[in-house]
Each structure stands twice: as structure tokens, then as C-alpha cells.
C-alpha positions as CSV (number, residue, x, y, z in Angstrom):
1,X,-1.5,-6.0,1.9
2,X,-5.0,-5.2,1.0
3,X,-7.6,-6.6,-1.0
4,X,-6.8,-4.9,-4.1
5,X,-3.4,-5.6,-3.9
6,X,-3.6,-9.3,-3.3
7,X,-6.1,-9.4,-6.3
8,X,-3.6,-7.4,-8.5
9,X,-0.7,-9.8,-7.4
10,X,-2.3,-12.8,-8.4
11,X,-4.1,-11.4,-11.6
12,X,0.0,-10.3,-12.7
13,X,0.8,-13.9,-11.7
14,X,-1.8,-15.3,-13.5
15,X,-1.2,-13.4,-16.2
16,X,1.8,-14.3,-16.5
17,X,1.6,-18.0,-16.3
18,X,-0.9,-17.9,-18.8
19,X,1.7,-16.3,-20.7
20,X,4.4,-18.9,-20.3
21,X,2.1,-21.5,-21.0
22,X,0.8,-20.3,-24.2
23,X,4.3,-19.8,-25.4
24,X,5.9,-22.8,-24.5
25,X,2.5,-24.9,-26.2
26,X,2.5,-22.6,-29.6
27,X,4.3,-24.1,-32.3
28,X,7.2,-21.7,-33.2
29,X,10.9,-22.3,-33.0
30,X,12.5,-22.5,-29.6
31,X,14.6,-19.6,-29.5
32,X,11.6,-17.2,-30.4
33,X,9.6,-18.8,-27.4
34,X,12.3,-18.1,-25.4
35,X,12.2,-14.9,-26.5
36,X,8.6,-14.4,-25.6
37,X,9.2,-15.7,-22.6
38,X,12.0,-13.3,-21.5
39,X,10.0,-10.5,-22.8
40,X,7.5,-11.5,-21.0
41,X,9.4,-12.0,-17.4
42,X,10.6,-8.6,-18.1
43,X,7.4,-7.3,-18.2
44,X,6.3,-9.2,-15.4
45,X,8.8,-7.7,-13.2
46,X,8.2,-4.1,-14.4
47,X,4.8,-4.6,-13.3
48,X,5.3,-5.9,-10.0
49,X,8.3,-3.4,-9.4
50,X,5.3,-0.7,-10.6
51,X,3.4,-2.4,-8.1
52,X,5.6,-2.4,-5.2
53,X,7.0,1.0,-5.6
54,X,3.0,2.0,-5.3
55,X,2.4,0.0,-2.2
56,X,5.7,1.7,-0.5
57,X,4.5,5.0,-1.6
58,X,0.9,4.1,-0.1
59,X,2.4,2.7,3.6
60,X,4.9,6.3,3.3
61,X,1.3,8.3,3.0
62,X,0.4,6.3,6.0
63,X,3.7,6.6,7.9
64,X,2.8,10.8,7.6
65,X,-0.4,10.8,8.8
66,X,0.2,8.5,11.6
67,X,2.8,11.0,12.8
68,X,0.8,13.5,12.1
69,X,-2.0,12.5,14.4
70,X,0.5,11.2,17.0
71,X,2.2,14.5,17.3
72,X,-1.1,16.4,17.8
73,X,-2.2,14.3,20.4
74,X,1.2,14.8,22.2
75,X,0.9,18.2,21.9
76,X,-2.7,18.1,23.1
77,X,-1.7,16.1,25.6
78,X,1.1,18.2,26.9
79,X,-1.1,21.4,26.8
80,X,-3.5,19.4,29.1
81,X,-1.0,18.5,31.5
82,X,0.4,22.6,31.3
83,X,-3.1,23.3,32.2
84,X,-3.4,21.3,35.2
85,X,0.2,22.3,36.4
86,X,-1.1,25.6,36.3
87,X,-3.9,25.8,38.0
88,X,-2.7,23.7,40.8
89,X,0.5,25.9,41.7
């Protein structure tokens, strides 16, 4: 995982502590902060499915350019070798 992502991570988990905490400390009834705190679980995990979902679309990108490059240096490769077969029969 990268820098930004690690720093995303922990600002969502932070965030969402901070969340929790400030609902279970504020002085409403129990079944509203439990509501709150649902809601805000849900959202948590809609962010870090967000999240996720980016990071496999990012290491797909990378997946396609690796075999991108990998392919044309096989084909460069096997070019060179026609080359030399070549010129040596």
C-alpha cells in the first residue's frame, strides 16, 4: 500500500473512532446513539469498500502495464534472437 493510502486508512479510522466516541459520550438516549453508531459503521464501511475497490482498480492498471512492457521485451527479445539465427545460418 502506499503513502496516500496508509494515510487515508488511518484518517477513515480515525475518523471513525472519533465518531464512536463522540456518540457514546453525548447525552441522548441509547437507542439513538446506537443509531448513530450503526450509521456511522455503515458509512465507514462504504468508505473503505470505496477505498479498496480503488486500490484494486490501481494494482489492475499496474497488472496492464507490466504485461505490457513484459510482452514487448519478449518480442524484442525474440526478434534479437531471429536476427542472430539469421545471420549465422
Amino acid at each position: 500500500m502506499n503513502e496516500n493510502g496508509k494515510i487515508v486508512t488511518a484518517l477513515l479510522a480515525g475518523l471513525a473512532a472519533g465518531a464512536v466516541l463522540g456518540l457514546l459520550f453525548a447525552p441522548e438516549k441509547g437507542s439513538e446513539t446506537r443509531d448513530k453508531i450503526q450509521d456511522s459503521l455503515a458509512d465507514l464501511g462504504e468508505a473503505i469498500k470505496e477505498r479498496a475497490e480503488e486500490q484494486l482498480d490501481q494494482l489492475q492498471d499496474l497488472k496492464e502495464k507490466l504485461v505490457s512492457v513484459v510482452k514487448s521485451k519478449v518480442s524484442k527479445a525474440e526478434s534479437i534472437i531471429d536476427d542472430e539465427i539469421e545471420e549465422h545460418a
